[in-house]
C-alpha positions as CSV (number, residue, x, y, z in Angstrom):
1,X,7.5,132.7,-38.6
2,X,10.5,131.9,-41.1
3,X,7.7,131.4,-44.3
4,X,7.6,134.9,-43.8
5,X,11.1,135.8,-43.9
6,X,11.8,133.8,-46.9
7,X,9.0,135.8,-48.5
8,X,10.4,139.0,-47.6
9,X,13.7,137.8,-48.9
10,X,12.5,136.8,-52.2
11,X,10.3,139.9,-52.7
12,X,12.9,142.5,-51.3
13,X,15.5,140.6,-53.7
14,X,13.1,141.4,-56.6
15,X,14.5,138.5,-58.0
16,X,11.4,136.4,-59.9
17,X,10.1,133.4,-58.2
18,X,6.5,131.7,-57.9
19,X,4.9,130.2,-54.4
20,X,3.1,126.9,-55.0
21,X,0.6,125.8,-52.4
22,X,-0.1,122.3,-52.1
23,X,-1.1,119.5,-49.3
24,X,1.4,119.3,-46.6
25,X,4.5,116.6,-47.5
26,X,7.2,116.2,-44.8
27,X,9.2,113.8,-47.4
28,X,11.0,113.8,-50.8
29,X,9.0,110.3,-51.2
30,X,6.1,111.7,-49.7
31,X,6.1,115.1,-52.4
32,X,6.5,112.3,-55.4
33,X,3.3,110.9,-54.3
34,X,1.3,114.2,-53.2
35,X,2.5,116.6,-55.8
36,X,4.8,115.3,-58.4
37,X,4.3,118.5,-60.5
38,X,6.3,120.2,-57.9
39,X,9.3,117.6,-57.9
40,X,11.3,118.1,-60.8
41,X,14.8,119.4,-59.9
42,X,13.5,119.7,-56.5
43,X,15.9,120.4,-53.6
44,X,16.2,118.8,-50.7
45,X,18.2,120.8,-47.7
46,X,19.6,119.3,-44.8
47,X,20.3,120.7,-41.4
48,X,23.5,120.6,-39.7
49,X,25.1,122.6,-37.0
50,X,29.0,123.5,-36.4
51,X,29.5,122.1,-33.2
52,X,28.9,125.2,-31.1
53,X,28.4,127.1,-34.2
54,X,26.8,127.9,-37.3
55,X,23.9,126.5,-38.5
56,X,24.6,125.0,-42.1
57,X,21.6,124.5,-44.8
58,X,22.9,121.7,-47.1
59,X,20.9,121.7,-50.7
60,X,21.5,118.4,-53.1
61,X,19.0,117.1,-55.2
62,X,16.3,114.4,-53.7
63,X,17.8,111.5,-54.8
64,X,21.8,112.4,-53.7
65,X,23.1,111.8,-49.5
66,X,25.6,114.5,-48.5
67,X,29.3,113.6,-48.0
68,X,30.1,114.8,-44.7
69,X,34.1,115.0,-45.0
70,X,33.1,117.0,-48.8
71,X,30.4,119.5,-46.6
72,X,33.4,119.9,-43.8
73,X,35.6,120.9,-46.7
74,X,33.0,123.2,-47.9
75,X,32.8,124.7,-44.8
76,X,36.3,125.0,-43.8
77,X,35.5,122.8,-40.8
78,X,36.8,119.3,-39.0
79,X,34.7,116.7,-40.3
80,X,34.2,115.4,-36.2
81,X,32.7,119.7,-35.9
82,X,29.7,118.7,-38.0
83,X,26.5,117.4,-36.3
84,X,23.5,116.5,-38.2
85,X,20.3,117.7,-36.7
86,X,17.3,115.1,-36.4
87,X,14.2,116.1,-38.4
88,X,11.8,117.3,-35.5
89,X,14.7,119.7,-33.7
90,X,14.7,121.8,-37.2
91,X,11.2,123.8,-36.5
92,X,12.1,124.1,-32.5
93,X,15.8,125.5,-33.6
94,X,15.3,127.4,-36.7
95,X,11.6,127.3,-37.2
96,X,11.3,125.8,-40.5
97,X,8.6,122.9,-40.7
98,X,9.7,118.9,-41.3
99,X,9.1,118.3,-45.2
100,X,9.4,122.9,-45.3
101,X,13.7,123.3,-45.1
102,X,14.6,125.2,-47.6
103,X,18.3,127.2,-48.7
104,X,17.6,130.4,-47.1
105,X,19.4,131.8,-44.6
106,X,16.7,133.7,-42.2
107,X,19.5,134.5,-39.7
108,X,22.7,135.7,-39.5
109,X,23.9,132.2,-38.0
110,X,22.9,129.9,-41.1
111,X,25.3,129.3,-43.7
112,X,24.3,127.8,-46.8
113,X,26.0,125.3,-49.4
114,X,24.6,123.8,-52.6
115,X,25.9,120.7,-54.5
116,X,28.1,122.0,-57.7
117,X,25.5,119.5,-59.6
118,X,22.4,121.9,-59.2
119,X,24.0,124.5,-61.7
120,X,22.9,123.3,-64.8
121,X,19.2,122.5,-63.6
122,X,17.4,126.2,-64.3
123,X,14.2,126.3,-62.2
124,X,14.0,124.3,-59.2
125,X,11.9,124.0,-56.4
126,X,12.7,124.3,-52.6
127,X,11.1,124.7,-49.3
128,X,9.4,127.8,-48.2
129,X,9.8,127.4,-44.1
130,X,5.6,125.5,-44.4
131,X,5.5,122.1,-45.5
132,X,2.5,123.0,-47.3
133,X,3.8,125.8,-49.9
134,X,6.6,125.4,-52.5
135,X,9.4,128.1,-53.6
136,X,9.9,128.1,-57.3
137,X,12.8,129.8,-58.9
138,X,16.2,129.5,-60.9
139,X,19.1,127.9,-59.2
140,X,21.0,131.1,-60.0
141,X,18.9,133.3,-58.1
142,X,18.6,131.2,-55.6
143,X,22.2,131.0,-55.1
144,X,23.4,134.5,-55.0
145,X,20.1,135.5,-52.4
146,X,21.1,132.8,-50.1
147,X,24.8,133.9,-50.5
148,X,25.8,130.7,-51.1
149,X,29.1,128.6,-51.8
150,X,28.8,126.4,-54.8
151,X,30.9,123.3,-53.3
152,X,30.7,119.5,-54.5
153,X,29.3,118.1,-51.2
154,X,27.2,115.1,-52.8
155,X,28.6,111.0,-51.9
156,X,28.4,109.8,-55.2
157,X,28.7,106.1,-54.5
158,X,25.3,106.5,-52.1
159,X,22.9,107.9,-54.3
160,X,19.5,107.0,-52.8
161,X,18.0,104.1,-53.1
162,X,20.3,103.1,-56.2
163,X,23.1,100.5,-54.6
């Protein structure tokens, strides 16, 4: 199961991090409501695929929708090789739950990029591969153990559900 990658990961990086278990959410609206402890600077990674390729992990905050042609540039891709991946094909594909995503590349085939905006934020919180447990940890840390690039991949006209 990927949960238990990720912990592996994080305990094999001995970088410090905490595991929060909570109800399940499959939702950034859905954690606000359920566990809104758990949802400052919280991450919300997207799934894409290089067409034929990679698998790409996409971290922004909640609130922010990712600029494809800005991820394609981040990846040194076309923009037309990037194809999103609906919500229930992430567990059968990579087997992390819906509402469980998080920046952590469990095989060699996942690539991961984070919005240049999370920098600043110091601890944040991120999916564990269970919709029902939380990974707690500084951005930093979380960066350089996903072997991540740093990449401004947010749309900043479409921030969500501000017009």
């Amino acid at each position: 199961m990927v949960y238990q990658s990720v912990i592996q990961m994080l305990e094999q990086s001995g970088l410090p991090f905490d595991v929060h278990a909570h109800a399940p959410v499959t939702s950034v609206d859905e954690a606000h409501q359920k566990v809104p402890h758990l949802t400052r600077n919280l991450l919300k990674t997207v799934v894409f695929r290089i067409k034929d390729g990679d698998w790409i992990l996409a971290a922004v905050t909640g609130r922010h929708r990712i600029h494809y042609k800005k991820l394609a540039d981040a990846m040194a891709v076309k923009r037309k090789a990037l194809r999103s991946i609906a919500p229930e094909q992430v567990e059968p594909a990579l087997g992390f739950e819906i509402g469980g995503v998080g920046p952590f590349p469990v095989r060699a085939d996942i690539r991961v990029v984070f919005d240049e905006s999370l920098l600043p934020l110091g601890k944040v919180f991120c999916g564990s591969g269970r919709n029902t447990r939380t990974i707690e940890m500084q951005i930093a840390d979380l960066i350089a153990l996903a072997r991540g690039v740093v990449y401004p991949i947010v749309n900043d006209a479409l921030i969500a559900g501000i017009p």
